[in-house]
Backbone as a printed PyTorch tensor [residue, N CA C, xyz], in Angstrom:
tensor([[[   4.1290,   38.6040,  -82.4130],
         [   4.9170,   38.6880,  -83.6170],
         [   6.3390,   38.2360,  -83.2840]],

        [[   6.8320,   37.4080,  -83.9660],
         [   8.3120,   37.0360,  -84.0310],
         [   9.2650,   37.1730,  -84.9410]],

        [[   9.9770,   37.9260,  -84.7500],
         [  11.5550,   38.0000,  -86.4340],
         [  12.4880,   38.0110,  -85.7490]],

        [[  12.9750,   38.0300,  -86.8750],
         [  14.7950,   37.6520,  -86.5740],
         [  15.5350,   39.2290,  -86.7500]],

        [[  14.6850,   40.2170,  -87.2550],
         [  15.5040,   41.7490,  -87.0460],
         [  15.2080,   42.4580,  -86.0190]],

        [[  15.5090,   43.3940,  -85.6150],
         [  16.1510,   44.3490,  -84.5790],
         [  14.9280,   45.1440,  -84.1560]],

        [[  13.9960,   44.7720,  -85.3330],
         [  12.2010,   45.7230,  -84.8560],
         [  11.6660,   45.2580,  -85.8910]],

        [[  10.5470,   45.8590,  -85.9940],
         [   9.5850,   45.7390,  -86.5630],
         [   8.6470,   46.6360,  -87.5370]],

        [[   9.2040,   46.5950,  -88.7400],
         [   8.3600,   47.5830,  -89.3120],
         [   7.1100,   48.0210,  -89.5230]],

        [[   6.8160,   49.4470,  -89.1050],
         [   5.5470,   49.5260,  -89.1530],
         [   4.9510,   50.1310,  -87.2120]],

        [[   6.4070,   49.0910,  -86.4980],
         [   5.4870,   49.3850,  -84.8640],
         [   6.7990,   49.8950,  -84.5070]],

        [[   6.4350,   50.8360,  -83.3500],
         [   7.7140,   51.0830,  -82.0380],
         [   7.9400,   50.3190,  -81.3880]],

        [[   9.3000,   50.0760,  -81.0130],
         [   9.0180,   49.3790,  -79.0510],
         [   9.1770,   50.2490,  -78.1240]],

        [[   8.3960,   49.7790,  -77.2820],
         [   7.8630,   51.1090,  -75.8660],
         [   8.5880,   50.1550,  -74.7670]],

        [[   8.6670,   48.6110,  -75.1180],
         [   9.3860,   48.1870,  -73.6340],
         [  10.4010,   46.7540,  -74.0190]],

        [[  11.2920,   47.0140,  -73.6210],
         [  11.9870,   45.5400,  -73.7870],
         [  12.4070,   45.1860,  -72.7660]],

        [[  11.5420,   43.8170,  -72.2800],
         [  11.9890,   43.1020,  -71.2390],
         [  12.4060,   42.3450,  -70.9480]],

        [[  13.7220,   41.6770,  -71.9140],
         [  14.5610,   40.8340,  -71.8390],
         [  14.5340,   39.3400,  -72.6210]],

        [[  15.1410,   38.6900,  -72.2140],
         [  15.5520,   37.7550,  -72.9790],
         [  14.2540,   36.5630,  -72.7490]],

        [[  13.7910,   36.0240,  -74.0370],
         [  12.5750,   34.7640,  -74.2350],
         [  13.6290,   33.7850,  -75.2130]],

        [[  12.9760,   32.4220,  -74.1650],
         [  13.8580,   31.3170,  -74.6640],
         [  12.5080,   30.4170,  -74.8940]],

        [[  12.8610,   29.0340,  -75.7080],
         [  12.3150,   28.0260,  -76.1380],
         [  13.1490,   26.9100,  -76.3840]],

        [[  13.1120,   25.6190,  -75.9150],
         [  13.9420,   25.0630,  -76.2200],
         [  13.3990,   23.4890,  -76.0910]],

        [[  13.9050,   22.3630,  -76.6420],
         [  13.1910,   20.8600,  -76.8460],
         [  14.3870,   20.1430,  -77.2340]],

        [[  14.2180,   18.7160,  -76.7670],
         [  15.3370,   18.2230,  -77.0380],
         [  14.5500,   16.5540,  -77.6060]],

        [[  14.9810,   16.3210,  -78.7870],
         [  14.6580,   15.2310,  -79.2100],
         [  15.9090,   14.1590,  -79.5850]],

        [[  15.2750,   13.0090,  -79.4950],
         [  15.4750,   11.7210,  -79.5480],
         [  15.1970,   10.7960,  -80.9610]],

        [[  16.2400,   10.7620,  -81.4920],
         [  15.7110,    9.7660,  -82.5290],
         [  15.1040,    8.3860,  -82.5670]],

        [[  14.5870,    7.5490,  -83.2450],
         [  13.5020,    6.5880,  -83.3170],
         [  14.4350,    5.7510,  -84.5480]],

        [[  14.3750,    4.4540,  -83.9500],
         [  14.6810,    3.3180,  -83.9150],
         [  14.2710,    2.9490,  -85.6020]],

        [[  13.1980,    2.9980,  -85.5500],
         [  12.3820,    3.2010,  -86.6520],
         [  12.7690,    4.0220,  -88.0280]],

        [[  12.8560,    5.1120,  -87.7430],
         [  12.7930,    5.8700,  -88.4670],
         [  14.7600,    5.9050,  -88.9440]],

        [[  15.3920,    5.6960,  -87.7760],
         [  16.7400,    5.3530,  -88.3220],
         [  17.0300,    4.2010,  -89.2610]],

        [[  16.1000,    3.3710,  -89.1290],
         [  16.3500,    2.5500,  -90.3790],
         [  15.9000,    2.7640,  -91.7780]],

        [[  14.9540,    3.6470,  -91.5660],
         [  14.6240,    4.2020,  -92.9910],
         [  15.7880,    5.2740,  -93.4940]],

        [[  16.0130,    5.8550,  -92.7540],
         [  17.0410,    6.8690,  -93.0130],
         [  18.4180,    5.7960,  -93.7690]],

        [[  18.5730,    4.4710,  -92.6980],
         [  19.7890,    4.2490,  -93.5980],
         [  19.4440,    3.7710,  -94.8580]],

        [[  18.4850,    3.4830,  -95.5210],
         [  18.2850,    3.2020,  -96.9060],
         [  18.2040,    4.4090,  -97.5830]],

        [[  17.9540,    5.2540,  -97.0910],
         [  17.9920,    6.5580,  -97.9150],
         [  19.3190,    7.2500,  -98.0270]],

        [[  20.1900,    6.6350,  -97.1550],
         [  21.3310,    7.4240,  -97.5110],
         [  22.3070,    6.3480,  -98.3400]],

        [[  21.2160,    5.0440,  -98.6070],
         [  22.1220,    3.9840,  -99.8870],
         [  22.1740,    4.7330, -101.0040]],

        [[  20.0460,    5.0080, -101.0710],
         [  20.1320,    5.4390, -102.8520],
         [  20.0760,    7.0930, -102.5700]],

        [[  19.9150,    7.9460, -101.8630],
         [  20.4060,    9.1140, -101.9620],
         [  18.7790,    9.8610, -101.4860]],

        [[  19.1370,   11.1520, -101.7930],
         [  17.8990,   11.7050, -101.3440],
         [  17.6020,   12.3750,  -99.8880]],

        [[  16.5930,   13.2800, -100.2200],
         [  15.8190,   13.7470,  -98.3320],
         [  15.9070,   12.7610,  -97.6380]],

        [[  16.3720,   12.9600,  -96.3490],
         [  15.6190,   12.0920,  -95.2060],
         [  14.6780,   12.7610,  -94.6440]],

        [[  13.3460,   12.7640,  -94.9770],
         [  12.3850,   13.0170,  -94.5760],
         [  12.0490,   12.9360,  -93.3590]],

        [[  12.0790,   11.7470,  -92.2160],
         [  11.9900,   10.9490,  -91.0070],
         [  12.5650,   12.6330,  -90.0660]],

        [[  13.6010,   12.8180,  -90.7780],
         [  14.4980,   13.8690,  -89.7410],
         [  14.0620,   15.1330,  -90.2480]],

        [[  13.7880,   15.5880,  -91.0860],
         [  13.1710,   16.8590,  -91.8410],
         [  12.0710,   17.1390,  -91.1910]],

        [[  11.2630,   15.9930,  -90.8110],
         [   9.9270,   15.9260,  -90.1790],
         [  10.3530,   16.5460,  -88.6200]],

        [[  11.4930,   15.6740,  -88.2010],
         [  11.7100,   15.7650,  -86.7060],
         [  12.0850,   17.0130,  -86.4200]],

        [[  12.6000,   17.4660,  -87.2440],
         [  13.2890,   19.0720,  -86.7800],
         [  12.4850,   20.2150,  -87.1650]],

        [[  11.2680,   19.6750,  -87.7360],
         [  10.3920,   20.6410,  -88.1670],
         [   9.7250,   21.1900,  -87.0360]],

        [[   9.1720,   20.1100,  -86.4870],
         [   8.4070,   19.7410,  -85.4100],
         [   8.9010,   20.5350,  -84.2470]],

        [[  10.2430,   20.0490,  -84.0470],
         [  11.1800,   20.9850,  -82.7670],
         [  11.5190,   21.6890,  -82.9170]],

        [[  11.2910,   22.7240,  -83.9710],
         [  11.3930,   24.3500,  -84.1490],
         [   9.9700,   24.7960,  -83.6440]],

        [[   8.9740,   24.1760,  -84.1770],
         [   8.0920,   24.5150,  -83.8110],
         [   7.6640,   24.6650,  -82.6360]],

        [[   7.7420,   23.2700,  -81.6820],
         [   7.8590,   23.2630,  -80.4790],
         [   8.9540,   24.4130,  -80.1300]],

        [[   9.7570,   24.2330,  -79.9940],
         [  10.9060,   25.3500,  -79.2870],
         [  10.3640,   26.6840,  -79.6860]],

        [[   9.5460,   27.5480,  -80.5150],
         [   8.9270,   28.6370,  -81.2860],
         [   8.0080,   28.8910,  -80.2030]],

        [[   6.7660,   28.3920,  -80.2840],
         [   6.0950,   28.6230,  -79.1370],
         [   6.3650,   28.2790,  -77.9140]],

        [[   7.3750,   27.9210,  -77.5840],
         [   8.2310,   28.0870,  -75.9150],
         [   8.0490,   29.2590,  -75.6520]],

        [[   9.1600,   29.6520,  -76.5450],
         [   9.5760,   31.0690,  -76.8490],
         [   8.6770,   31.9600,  -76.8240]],

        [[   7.4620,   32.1920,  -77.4800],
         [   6.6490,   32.7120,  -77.6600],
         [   5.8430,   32.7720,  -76.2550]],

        [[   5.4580,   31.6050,  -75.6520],
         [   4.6150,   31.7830,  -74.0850],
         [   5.6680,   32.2520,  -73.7440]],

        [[   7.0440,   32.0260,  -73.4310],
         [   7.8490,   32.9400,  -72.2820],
         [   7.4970,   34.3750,  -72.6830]],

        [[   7.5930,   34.7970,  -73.9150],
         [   7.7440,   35.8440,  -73.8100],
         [   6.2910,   36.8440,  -73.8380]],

        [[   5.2360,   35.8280,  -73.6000],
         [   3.8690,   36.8690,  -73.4010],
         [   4.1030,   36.3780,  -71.8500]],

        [[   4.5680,   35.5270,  -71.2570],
         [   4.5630,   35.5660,  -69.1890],
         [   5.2550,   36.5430,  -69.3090]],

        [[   6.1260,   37.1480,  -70.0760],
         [   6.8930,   38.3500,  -69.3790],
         [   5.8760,   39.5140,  -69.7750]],

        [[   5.2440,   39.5890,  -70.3060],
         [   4.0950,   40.7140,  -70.9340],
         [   4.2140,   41.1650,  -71.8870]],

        [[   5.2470,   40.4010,  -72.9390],
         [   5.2290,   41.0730,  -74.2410],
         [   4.7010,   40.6080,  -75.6660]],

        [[   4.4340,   41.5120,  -76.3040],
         [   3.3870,   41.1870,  -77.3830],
         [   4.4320,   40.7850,  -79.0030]],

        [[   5.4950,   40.8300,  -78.7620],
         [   6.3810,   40.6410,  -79.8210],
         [   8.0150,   40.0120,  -79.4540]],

        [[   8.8030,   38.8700,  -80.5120],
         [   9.5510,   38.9500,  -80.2340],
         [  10.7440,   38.8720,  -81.1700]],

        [[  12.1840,   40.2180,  -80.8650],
         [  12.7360,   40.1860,  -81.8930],
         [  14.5460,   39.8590,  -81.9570]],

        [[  14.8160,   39.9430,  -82.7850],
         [  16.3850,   39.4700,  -82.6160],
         [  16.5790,   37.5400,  -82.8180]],

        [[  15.5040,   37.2460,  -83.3650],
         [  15.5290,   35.5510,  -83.0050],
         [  16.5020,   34.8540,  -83.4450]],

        [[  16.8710,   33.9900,  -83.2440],
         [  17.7850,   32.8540,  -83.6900],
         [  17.7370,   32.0780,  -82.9290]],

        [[  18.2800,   31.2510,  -83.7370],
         [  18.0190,   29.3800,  -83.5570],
         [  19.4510,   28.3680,  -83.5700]],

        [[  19.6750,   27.5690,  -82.2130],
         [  20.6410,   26.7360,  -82.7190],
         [  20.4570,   25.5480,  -82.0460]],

        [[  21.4730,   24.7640,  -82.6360],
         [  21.0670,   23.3390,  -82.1350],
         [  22.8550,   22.5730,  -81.9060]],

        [[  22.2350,   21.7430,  -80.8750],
         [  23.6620,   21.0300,  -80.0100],
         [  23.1780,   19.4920,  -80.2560]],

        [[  24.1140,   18.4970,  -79.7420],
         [  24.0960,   17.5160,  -79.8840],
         [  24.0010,   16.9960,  -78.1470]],

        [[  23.2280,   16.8850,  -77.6580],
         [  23.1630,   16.1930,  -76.1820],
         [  23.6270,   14.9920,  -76.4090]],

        [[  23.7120,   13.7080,  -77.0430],
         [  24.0450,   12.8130,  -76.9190],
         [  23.5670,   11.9860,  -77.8830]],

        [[  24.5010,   10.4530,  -78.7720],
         [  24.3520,   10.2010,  -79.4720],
         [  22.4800,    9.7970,  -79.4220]],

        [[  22.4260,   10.3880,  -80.9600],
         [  20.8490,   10.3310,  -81.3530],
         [  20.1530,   11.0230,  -80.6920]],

        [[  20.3420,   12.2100,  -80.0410],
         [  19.2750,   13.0890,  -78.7640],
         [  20.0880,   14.4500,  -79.2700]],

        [[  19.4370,   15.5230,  -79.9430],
         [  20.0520,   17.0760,  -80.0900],
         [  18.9500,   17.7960,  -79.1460]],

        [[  19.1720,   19.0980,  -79.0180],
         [  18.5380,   20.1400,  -78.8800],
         [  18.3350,   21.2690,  -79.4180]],

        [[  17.2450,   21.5480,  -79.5500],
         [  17.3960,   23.0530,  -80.2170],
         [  16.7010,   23.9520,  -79.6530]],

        [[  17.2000,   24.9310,  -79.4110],
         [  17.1710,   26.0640,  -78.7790],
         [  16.9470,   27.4570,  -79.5680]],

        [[  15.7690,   28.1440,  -79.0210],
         [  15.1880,   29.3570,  -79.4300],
         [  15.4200,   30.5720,  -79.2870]],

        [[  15.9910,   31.6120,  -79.4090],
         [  15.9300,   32.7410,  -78.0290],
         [  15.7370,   34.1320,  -79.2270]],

        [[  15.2190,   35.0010,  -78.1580],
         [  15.3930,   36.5000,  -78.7490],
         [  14.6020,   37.0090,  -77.6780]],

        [[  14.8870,   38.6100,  -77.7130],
         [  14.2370,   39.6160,  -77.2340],
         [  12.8930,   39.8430,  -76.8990]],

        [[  12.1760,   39.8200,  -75.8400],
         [  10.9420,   39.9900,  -75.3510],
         [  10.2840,   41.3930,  -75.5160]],

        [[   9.4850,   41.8420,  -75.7990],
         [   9.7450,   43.3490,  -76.1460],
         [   7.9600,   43.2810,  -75.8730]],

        [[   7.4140,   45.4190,  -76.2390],
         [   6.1300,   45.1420,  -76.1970],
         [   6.3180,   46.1240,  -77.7370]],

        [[   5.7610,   45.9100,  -78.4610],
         [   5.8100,   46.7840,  -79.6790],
         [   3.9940,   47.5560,  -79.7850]],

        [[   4.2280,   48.6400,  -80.3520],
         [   2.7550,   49.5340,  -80.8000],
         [   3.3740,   49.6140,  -81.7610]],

        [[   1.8940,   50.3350,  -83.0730],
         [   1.9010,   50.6360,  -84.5450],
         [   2.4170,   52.0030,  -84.2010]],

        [[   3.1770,   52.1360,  -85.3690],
         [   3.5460,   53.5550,  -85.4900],
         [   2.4650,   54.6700,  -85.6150]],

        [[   2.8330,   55.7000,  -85.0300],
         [   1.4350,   57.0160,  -85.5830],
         [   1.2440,   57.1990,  -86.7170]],

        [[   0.3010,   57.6000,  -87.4920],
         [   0.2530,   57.1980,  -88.8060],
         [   0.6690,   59.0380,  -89.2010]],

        [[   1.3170,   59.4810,  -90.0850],
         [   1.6190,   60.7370,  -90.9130],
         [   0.8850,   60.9910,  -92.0060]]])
């Protein structure tokens, strides 16, 4: 399980074992930059890049996610997401949050 709050409703955490990262760094396409500049003639999504960053959340998500079951945990919380510019046409984006092991609450 992955969120972006502080726990998880519904479970405890019994262990938090630190920090799970994910991270990918893409490269734009030659290609796809030229479609983009017609789209920013007549206006509109650039799709080409909507696509690309979709993709590298995703990728960077399950980074995140295997790091944080190698550390042994079954959940991860506190997430957030940011992204840098490595170099013209090449960003990164980067994953991170809390590795934790969460159980369901006892039921009342």
């Amino acid at each position: 399980m992955i969120v972006t709050t502080p726990d998880v409703p519904g479970y405890r955490i019994t262990n938090v074992l630190g920090l799970a990262r994910g991270n990918t760094v893409r490269a734009r396409h030659i290609g796809k930059d030229i479609l983009a500049l017609f789209r920013n003639i007549v206006g509109g999504e650039v799709a080409e890049y909507t696509k690309l960053m979709a993709e590298s959340r995703e990728q960077s998500l399950d980074r995140m996610a295997d790091e944080a079951r190698s550390l042994g945990g079954n959940a991860v919380v506190n997430v957030r997401m940011t992204t840098s510019m490595i170099q013209a046409g090449a960003a990164e984006l980067l994953v991170y949050g809390t590795a934790v092991v969460i159980e369901p609450e006892p039921a009342t």
